[in-house]
N, C-alpha and C positions, 0 to 999 in steps of 0.2 A: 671665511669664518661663519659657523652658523651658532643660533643660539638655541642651549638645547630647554625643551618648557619643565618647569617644575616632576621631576619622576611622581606617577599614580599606576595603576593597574598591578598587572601581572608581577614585572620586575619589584614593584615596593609592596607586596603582597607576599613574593617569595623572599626578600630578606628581613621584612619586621616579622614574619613566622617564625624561620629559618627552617624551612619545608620545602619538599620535592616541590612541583610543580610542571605543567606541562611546556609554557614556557622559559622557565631560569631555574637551573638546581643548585641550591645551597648544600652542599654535602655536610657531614657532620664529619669530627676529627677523626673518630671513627674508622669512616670512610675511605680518608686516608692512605689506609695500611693496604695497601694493595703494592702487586708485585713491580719490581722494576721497570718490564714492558708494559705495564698497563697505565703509567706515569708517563706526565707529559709533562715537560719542562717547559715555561714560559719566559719566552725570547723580550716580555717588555715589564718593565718597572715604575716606580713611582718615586715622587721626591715630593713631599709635604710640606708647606709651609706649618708652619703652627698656629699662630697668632691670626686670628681672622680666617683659620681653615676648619682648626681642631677645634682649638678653644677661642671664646673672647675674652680676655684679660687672664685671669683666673678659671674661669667656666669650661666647661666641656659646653662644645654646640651639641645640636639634638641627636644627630644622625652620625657623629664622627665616630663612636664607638662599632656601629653596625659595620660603617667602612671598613676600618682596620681589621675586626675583627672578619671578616668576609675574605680581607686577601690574607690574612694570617692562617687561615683554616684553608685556603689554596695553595697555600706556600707562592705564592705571589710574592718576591722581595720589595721592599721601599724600604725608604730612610725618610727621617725627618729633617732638615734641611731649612733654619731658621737665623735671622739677621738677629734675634731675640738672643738673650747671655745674661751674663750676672752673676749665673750660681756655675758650680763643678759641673759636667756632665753629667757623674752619676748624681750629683742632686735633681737635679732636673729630670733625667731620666725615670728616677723614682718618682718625684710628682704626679710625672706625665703619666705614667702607668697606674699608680692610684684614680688619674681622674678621669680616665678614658677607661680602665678596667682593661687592660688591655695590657701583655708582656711586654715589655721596650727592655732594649738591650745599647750600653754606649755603643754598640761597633756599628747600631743603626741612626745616630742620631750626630749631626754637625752643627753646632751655634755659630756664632759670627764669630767668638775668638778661637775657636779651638786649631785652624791653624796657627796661631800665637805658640804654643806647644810644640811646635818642630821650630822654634827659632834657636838652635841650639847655641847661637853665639853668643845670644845675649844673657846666656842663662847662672855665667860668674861674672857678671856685671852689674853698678848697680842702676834699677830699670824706675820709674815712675809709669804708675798704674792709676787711670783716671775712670771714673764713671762707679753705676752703680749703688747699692745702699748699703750705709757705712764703710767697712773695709772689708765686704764680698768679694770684690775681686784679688785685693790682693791676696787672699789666700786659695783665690782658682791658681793666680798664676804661679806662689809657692808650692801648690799640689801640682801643675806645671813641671819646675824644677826650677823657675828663679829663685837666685839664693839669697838678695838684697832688692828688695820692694817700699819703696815709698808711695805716698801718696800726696795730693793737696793739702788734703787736711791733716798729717804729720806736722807740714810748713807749716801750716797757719796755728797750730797748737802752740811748736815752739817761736813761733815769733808771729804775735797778733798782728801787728803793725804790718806783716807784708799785704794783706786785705783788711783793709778797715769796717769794709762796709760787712763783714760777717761774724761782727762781733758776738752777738747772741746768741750767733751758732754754737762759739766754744765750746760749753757745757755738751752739748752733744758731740763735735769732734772727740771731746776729750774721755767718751767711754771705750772709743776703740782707735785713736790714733798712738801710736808708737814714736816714740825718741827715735830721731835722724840717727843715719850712721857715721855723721861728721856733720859740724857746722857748718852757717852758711858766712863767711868772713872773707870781703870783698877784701881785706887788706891782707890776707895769706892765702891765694887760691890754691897753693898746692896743698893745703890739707880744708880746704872748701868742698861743702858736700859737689859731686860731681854726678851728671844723671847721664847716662848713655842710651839710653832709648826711650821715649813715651809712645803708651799704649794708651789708647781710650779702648777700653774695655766694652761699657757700658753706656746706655745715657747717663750724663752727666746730672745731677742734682743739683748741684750749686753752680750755675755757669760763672757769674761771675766772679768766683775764687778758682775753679778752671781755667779759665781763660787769663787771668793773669797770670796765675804761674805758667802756664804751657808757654805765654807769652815771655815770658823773662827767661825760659830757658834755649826758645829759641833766639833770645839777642842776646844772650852772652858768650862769653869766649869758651871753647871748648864744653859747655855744660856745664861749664860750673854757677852756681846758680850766686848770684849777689855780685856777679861780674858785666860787662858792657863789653861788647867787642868790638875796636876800632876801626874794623871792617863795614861796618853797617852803614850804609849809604856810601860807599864808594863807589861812585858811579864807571871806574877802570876796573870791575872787576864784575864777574859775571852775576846777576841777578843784584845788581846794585852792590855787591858787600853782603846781601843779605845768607844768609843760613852757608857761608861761606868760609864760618872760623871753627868747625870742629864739632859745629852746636849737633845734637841726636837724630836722629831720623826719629819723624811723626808718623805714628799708624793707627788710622782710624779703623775699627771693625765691622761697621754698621752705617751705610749710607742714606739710610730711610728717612726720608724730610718727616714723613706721617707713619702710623700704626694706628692699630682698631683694639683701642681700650675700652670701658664697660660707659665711658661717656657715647650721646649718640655720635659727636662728632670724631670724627680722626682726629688725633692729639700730634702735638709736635715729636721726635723721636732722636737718636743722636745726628742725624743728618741735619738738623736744625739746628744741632749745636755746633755744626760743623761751619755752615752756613754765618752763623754769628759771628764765629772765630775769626773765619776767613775776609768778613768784612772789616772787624777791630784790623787784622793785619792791614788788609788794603788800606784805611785810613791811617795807621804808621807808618807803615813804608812806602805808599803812595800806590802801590798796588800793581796790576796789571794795566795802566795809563800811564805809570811809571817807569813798567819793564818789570817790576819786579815779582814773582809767582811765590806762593806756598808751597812749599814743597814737602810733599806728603803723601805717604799710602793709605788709602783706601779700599778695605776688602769688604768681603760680605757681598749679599747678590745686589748687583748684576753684574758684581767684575767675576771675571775670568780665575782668578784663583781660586775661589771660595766653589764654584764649577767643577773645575780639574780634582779641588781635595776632595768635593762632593760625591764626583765619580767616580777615582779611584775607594774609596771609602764602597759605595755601592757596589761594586765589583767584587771585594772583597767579604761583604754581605750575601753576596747571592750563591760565591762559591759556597762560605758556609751553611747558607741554608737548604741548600742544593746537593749536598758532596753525596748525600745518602738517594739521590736518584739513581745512583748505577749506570746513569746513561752520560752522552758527552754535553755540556753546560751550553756548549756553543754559543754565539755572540749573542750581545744582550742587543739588541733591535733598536727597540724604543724606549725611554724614558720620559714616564709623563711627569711635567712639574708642574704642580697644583698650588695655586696663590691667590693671594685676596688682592698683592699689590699690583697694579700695571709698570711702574716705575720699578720696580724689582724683581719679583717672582718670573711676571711676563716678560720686561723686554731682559733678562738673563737668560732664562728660557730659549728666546727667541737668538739670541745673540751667540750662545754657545756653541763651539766645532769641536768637537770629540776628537781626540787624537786616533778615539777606537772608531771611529765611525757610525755612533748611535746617533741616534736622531732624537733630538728634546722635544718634546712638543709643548707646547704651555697650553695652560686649561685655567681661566679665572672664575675665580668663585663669586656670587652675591654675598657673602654673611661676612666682609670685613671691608676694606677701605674702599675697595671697587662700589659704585651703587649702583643699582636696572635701573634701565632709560638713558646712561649718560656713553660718552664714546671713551671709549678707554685709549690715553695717548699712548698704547703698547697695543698691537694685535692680536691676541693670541690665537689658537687654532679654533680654542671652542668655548663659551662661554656657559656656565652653566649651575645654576642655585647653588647647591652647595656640593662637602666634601664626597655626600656618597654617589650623586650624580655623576660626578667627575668619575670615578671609580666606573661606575654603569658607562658611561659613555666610550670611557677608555675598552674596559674588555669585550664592549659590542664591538670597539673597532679591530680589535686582536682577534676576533673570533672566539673569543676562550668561554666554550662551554663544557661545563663538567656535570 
């Protein structure tokens, strides 16, 4: 691993112009339109984090425009490739291109749920939908295709009493919580609301009205929620009795203990709520000293799914941006992934095997969680200020000079 210093000279000379020059040519779009054999198709890509790459918080960083805009006028493919969610894609998508100035398209761009949207089984079921502000998510996941969506704060509308301690909240739930699709009535579970999957979407806002109900639905019987399953701590039955009577599979989308919001510190992120969760469980069920695990998905980087739908997604991206070269696309090489996190960005990056045989490289930035001076517990290949260095660093290593 080397660290590369701050870009000056030649190279940040030819892209804050965007002029010839003798060392680096910025071509203009112009430029371009040249014929099929005079086009060279580029064998490596880019996968962007956002948060701490592009932007911090809300902001556009100083240099991310130039970046993007630099491999967009190369026809360079990337995608944006973020543990961040909340809103629809094409919301987001819009944002991002207003504040970058820069074209974004959904088929470049993956959030932490958006493999959520190929879950097609759960999609005539009814689903509970956690995180987020007010009830953004649940209508990502109705634009989705789920067709019955609840949420926390739905329950806590229709029966204050299940959290007490978010009374004051009410008034707020109650501009955008909806009527259950069934009550919650421990004494007739067969017409008791019933939840068949939870999604944390988002980070959570209110953890402790999260966390109790996520909690109460994985100890009851079948999912139905105001029920107890007589399984729970049976210690003849595998993981104690626990998550052993029918209760929903848990899927979290977003592992990140920390992210790089507009405070100077990294803030806590859904992985810290995940973290919380998992400890309330261990103290009920006694935990893994107990025998007994959460059992639960976690996507988003640095696991292996949120990778695999990354790169088929990118694949699919470069044919399109490509199909008008005339020439053959042939394999995509390398894939650089550019992060602020080491815990995420980096050791995914590093952890990933291509079914195609590309090669990841990870590239950490200074302007988000990562800081200069400290040892990052992920290696990446190259360390380097920010997002348009990474960009420099990468195509001096491709050779790509145009």
């Amino acid at each position: 691993m080397h660290r590369v210093a701050a870009s000056s000279g030649p190279f940040t000379t030819c892209f804050s112009k965007f002029v010839s020059c003798n060392t680096y040519r910025i071509p203009s779009r112009r430029s371009l339109k040249t014929s099929a054999s005079e086009r060279r198709v580029p064998a490596f890509a880019f996968a962007f984090d956002i948060d701490g790459v592009l932007v911090r918080s809300s902001d556009p960083l100083p240099r991310a425009h130039m970046a993007l805009n630099y491999l967009q006028s190369q026809r360079i493919p990337f995608i944006l490739l973020t543990n961040g969610g909340g809103k629809h894609e094409s919301e987001r998508v819009d944002e991002l291109s207003k504040k970058l100035d820069i074209p974004l398209d959904t088929s470049m761009f993956v959030q932490s749920h958006t493999p959520f949207a190929d879950m097609n089984e759960y999609k005539d079921k009814t689903v509970m939908v956690v995180g987020g502000v007010e009830d953004n998510c649940r209508r990502v996941a109705e634009r989705y295709g789920f067709k019955t969506v609840v949420t926390p704060g739905d329950v806590l509308t229709a029966y204050p009493e299940v959290w007490p301690f978010s009374q004051q909240l009410l008034p707020y739930y109650q501009t955008f919580s909806r009527p259950l699709p069934a009550p919650i009535d421990a004494t007739s579970p067969s017409s008791s609301l019933k939840i068949d999957a939870v999604f944390v979407y988002n980070d959570p806002r209110d953890w402790g009205l999260d966390t109790q109900i996520i909690k109460d639905v994985l100890l009851s019987h079948n999912g139905i929620l105001g029920t107890w399953s007589d399984k729970n701590g049976d210690a003849s039955l595998p993981n104690k009795g626990f998550q052993q009577d029918g209760q929903p599979p848990l899927y979290f989308s977003n592992p990140d203990l920390l992210w790089a919001a507009k405070y100077h510190l990294p803030r806590l992120g859904q992985g810290g709520f995940r973290e919380a969760f998992e400890g309330v469980w261990a103290a009920l069920t006694g935990g893994p000293k107990n025998g007994v695990e959460l059992y639960k998905t976690v996507m988003g980087k640095p696991h292996r799914p949120t990778y695999e739908f990354a790169e088929k997604r990118l694949i699919e991206h470069r044919k399109h941006l490509l199909r008008e070269s005339g020439t053959n696309l042939g394999h995509l090489r390398r894939v650089y992934m550019v992060g602020d996190n080491p815990e995420s960005d980096i050791l995914g990056g590093n952890s990933y095997k291509s079914p195609h045989g590309t090669d990841w490289a990870s590239v950490l930035v200074q302007t988000g969680v990562y800081k200069e001076g400290t040892t990052p517990a992920h290696k990446p290949r190259q360390i380097v200020r920010d997002v348009l260095d990474a960009v420099l660093f990468a195509t001096a290593q491709e050779g790509w000079r145009r």
